[in-house]
C-alpha positions as a Markdown table, in Angstrom:
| # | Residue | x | y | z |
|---|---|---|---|---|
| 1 | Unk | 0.0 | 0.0 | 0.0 |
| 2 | Unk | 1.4 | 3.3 | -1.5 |
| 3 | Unk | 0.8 | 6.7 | 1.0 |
| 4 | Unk | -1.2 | 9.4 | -0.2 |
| 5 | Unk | 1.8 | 12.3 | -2.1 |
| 6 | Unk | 1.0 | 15.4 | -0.5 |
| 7 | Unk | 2.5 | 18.8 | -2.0 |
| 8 | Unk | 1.8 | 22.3 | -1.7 |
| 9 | Unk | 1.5 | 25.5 | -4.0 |
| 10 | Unk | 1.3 | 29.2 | -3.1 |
| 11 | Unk | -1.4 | 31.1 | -4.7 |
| 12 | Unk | -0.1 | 34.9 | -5.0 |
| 13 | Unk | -2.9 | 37.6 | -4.9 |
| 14 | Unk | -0.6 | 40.3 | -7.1 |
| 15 | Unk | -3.4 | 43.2 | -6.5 |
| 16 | Unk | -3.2 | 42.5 | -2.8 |
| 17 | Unk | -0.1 | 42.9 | -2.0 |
| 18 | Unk | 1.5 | 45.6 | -0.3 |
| 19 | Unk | 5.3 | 44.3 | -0.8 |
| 20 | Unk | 5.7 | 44.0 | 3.1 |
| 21 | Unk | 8.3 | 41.0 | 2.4 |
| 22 | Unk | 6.8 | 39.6 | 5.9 |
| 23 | Unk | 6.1 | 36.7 | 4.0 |
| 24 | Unk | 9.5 | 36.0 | 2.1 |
| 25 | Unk | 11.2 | 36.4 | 5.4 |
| 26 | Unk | 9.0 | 34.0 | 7.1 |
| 27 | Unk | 9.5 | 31.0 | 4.2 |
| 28 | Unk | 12.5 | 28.7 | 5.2 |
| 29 | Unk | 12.5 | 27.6 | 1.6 |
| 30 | Unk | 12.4 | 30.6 | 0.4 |
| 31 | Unk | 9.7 | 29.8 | -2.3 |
| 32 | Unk | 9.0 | 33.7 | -2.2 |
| 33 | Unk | 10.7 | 37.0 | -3.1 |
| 34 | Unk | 10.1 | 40.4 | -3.8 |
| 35 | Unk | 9.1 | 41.2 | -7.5 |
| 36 | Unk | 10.7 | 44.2 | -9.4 |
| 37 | Unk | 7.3 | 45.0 | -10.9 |
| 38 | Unk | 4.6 | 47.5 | -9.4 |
| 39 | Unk | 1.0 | 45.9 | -8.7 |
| 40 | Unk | -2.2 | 48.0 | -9.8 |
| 41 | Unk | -1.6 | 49.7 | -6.0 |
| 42 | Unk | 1.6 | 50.7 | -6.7 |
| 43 | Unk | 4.1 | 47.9 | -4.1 |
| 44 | Unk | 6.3 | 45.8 | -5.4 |
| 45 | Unk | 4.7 | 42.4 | -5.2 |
| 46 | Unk | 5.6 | 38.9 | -4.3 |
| 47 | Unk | 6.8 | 36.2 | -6.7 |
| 48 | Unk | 7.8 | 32.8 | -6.7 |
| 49 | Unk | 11.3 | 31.5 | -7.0 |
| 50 | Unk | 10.4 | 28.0 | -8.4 |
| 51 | Unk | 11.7 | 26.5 | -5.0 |
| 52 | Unk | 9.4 | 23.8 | -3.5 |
| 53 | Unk | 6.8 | 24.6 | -0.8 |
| 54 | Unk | 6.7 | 22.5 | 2.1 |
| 55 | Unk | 3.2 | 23.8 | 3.6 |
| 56 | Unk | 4.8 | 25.6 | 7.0 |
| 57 | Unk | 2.0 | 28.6 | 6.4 |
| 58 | Unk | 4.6 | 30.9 | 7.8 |
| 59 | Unk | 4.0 | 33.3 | 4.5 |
| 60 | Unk | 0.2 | 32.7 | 5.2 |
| 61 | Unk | 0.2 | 33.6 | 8.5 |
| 62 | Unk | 2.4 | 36.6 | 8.8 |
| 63 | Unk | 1.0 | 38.2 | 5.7 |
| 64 | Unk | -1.1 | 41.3 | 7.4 |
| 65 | Unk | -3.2 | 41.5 | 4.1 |
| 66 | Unk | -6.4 | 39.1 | 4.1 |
| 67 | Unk | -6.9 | 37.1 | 0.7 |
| 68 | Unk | -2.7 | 38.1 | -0.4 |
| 69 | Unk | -1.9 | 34.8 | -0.5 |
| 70 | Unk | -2.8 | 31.3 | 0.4 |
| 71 | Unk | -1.1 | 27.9 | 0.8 |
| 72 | Unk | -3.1 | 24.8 | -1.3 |
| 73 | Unk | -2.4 | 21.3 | -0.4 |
| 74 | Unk | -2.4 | 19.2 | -3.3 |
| 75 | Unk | -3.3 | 15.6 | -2.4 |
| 76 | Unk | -2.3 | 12.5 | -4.8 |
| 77 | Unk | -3.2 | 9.0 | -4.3 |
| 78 | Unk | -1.4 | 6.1 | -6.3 |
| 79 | Unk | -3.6 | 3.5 | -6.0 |
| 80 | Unk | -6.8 | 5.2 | -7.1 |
| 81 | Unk | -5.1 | 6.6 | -10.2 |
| 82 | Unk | -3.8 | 2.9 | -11.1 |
């Protein structure tokens, strides 16, 4: 019997962000960083680096704007694909 994979994905708000860089400095993967391009507000917004997110929620849960970003856990499970 194969485990369930579980992985993870950061879903970036752009428009929402206010380029705080709480949340890069919270991820110990450093999935995020600061963009060089302005968001319709004006801030520099967060991107991704391509680096694989482990689910912590640190970003999620220092980012002082609601709905900037959110962590997704992406659940695969062998056997029901076989």
């Amino acid at each position: 019997m194969t485990k369930p994979t579980r992985t993870f994905e950061v879903v970036i708000a752009v428009d929402e962000c206010k380029g705080c860089e709480r949340c890069v400095n919270a991820c110990p993967r450093g999935v995020l960083r600061m963009g060089t391009h302005l968001n319709k507000l004006g801030f520099p917004a967060v991107t991704l680096t391509g680096q694989p997110c482990i689910g912590c929620g640190g970003c999620f849960y220092t980012c002082p704007e609601p709905g900037a970003l959110t962590v997704i856990q992406h659940t695969t499970d062998p056997e029901s694909e076989a």
